[in-house]
C-alpha positions in Angstrom: -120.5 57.5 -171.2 -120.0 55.5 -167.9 -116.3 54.8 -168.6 -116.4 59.0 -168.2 -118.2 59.2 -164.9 -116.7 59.0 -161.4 -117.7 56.6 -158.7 -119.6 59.1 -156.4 -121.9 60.0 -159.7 -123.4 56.4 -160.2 -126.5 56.3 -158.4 -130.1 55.2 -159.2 -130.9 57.9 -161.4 -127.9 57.5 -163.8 -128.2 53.6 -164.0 -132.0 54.1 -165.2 -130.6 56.5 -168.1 -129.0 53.6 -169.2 -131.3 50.7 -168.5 -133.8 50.3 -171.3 -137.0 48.4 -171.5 -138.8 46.2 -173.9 -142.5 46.0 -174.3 -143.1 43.1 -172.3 -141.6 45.0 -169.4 -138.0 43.4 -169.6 -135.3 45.8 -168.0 -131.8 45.3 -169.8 -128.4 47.1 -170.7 -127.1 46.5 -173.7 -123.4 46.2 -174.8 -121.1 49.4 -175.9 -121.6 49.6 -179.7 -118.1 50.2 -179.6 -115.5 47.7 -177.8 -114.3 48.8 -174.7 -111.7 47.2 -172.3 -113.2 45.7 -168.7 -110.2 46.8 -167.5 -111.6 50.0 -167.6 -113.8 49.5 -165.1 -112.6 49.0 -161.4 -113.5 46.0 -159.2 -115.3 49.1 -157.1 -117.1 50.2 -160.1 -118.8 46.5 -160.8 -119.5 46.1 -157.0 -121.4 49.2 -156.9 -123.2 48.9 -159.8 -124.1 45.5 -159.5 -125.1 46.1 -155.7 -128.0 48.8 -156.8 -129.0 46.8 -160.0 -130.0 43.9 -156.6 -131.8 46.6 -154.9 -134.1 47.4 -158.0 -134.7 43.7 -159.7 -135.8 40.1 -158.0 -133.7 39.0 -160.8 -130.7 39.9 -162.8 -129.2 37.8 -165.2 -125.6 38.3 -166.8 -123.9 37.3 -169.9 -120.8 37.0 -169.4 -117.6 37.1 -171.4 -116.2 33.6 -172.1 -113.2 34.1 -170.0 -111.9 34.4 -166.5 -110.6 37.7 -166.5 -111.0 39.8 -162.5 -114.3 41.4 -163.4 -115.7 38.0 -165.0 -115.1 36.4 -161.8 -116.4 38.8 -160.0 -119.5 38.8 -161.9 -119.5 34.2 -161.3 -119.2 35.6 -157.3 -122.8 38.1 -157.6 -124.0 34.9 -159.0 -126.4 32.7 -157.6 -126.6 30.2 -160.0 -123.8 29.5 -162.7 -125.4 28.1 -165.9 -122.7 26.8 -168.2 -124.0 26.3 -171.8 -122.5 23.7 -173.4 -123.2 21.5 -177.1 -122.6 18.0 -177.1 -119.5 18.0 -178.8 -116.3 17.3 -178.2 -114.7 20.9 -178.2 -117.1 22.1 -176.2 -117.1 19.1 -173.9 -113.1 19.9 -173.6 -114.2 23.3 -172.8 -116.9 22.9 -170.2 -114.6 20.5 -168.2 -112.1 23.5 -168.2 -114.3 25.8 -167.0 -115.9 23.5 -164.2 -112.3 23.0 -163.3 -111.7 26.3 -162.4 -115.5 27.0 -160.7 -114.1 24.2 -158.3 -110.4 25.7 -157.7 -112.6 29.1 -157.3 -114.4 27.3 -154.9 -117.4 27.6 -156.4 -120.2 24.6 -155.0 -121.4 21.9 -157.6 -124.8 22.8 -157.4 -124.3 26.5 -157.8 -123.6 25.4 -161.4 -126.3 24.1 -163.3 -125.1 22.3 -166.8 -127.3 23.7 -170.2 -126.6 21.1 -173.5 -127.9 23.1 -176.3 -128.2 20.9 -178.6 -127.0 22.3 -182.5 -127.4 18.8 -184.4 -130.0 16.5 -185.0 -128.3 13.4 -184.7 -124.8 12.5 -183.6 -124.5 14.6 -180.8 -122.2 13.4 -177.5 -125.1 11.0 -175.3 -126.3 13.3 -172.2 -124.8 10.2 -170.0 -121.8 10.5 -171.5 -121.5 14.2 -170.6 -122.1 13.4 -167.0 -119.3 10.9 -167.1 -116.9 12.9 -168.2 -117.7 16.4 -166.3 -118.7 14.3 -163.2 -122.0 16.7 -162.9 -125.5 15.9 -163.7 -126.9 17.9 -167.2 -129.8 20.2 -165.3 -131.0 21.3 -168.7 -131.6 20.4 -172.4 -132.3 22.5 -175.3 -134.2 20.8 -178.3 -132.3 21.4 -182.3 -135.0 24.2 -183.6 -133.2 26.0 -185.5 -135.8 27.4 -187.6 -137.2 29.4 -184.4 -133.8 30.1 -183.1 -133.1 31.7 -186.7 -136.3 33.8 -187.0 -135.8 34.9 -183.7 -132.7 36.1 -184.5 -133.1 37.3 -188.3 -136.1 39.2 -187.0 -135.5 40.1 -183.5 -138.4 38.3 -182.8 -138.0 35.9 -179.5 -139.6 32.5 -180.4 -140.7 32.8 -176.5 -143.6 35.3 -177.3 -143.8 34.5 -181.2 -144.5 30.7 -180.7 -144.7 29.9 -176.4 -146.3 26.5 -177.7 -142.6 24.9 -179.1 -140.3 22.6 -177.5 -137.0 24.8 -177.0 -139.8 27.8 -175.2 -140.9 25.1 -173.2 -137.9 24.1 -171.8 -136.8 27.9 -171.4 -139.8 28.8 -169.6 -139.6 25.8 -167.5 -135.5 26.5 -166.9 -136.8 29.7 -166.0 -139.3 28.4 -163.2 -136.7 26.3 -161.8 -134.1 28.3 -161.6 -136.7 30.9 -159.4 -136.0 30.9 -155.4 -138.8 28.3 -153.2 -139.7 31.6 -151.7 -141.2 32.8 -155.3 -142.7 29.9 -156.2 -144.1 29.5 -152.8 -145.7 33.3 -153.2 -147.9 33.2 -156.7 -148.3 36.5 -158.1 -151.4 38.5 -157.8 -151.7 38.4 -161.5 -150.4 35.4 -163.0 -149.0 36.0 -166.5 -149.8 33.4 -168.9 -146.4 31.9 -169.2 -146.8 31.3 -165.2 -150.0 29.5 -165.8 -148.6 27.6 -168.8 -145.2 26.8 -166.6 -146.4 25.8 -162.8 -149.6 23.4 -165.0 -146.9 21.3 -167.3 -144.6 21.0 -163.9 -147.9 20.1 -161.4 -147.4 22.8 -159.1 -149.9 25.2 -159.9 -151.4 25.5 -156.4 
């Protein structure tokens, strides 16, 4: 187990024994199946692993836990971009402000952090203007109330993104996705352009 191996063991070799695939080519790590404490893991440990993940993948994306503990924050420095997910409610209004008020005291730049409303109710939801009001930062990204994909995806392990590209939340994922991408890849179209690039760069005009 990784909590088990020494810093000088951790190279490229070990970190693909643990880096699985899916069939569409995704690279991921899951999460222990049993819980273990970050504080485990050293601030050296993270840096290093995190350092060779950049040297295999274009792109890495983190979950991380919903706190500020030293590796978190470690994790929101690797980070280009900062996506805070947030419903329009008030608790998790109350929240986001929270958090934003800590990227700034971490001195963190507004537009490294990109606001997500995922919406989880039909109607009655906090108004998208109101949200930028109150947090002071422009909502970069909506998610549409599906729940019926978001639950079969789930249920079935299913992702609604290659069971049904055609709906409104894999729409707005695939075009967050785009986005989110560096000019320098969007500039450079790949030599073989996946349907969801084809689908993405035609609904935003910028299929060259």
């Amino acid at each position: 187990m990784i909590e088990e191996i020494e810093l000088k063991n951790i190279d490229d070799d070990l970190l693909n024994e643990i880096v699985s695939k899916t069939s569409t080519g995704l690279s991921f790590i899951s999460a222990p199946r049993s819980p273990i404490a970050l504080d485990t893991f050293s601030d050296e440990f993270w840096h290093l692993v995190l350092g060779k993940l950049a040297r295999q993948y274009e792109f890495i994306v983190i979950d991380t836990a919903h706190d500020f503990a030293d590796v978190t924050i470690q994790m929101l420095n690797f980070a280009s971009d900062l996506v805070l997910v947030l419903a329009p409610e008030m608790s998790s209004l109350n929240a986001a402000m929270s958090a934003i008020d800590i990227y700034d005291k971490l001195g963190f730049p507004p537009e490294k952090i990109k606001l997500l409303v995922n919406s989880n109710s039909p109607v009655g939801g906090i108004r998208q203007a109101q949200i930028e009001k109150v947090l002071s930062h422009p909502v970069d990204f909506v998610l549409p109330y599906e729940p019926d994909e978001v639950i079969r995806a789930v249920n079935f392990g299913e992702p609604f993104l290659l069971k049904n590209s055609d709906s409104s939340i894999s729409t707005k994922i695939e075009n967050m996705a785009y986005i989110l991408t560096h000019d320098v890849h969007k500039n450079l179209p790949p030599a073989a352009p996946t349907d969801a690039w084809k689908r993405v760069t035609s609904r935003l005009g910028e299929n060259k």
